[in-house]
N, C-alpha and C positions, 0 to 999 in steps of 0.2 A: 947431042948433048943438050940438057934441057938448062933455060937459063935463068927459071921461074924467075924472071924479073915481073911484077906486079904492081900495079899503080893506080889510084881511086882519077876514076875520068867523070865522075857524076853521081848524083842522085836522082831517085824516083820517087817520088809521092805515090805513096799507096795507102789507101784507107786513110788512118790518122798521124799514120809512120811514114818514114824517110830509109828507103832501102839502096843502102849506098853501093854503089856499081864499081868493078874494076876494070881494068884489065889485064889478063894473064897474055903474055906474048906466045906461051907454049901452046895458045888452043888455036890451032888449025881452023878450023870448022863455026862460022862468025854464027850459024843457024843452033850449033848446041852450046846452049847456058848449063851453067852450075847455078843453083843458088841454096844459101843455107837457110835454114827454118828454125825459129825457137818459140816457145811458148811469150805469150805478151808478157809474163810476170810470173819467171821462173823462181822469184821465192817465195812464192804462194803455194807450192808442193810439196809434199814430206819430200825430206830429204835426211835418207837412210836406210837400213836394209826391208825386206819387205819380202814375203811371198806368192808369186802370180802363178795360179790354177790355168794352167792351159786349155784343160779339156770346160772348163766352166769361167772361166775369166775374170776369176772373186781372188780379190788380192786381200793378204791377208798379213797385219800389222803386228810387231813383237808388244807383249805387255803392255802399258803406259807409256805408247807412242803417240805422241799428240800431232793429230791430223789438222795442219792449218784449214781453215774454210777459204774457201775457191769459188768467185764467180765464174759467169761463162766466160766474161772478155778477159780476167784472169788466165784461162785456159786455151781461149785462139791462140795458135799457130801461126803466128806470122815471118815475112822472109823478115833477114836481117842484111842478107847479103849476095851480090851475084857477079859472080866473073862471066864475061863476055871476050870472043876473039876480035872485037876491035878496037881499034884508038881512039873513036870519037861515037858519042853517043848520036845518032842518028836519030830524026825522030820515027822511021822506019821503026829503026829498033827498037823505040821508048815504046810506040804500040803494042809493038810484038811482045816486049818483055811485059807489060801490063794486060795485057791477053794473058800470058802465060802464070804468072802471077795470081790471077784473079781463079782460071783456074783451078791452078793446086792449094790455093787458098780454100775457094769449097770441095776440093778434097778432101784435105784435110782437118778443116771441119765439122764436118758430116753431124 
């Protein structure tokens, strides 16, 4: 029986943001993180329907849809949040999660 009890045990300084850390008690496994990722400045996007070309990748906007303008730092990808299986931030683990972090950060990216 899962008891998702869930509880903020810290932050990380990453880049120029603050990715605040939980802990989930249902995660087993203190080595696999979750974390969620969102745009630095998700209302700088249209936001409304739109259609994406799969085989070409050209998205294409209804009528007199006004396309906000977007820088790049508008459009990084950064975490917002990460649950961990432990109770206490280690600094063990601040490394590891900032390795991991900095990673999928230039994944994401690209």
């Amino acid at each position: 029986m899962m008891n998702n009890e869930v509880k903020r045990i810290g932050e990380i300084d990453f880049l120029d943001a603050k990715v605040v850390v939980y802990y989930d008690e249902d995660k087993k496994d203190s080595e696999n993180v979750m974390c969620s990722w969102q745009a630095r400045n998700p209302n700088s996007f249209y936001q409304g329907y739109c259609h994406l070309n799969y085989d070409t990748g050209e998205i294409t906007y209804p009528e007199g849809a006004v396309i906000p303008e977007q820088t790049d730092r508008d459009k990084e990808i950064i975490p917002k949040i990460i649950l961990v299986g432990e109770e206490k931030l280690k600094p063990k683990t601040i490394k590891s999660l900032k390795k991991y972090l900095d990673l999928e950060f230039k994944r994401r990216n690209k």
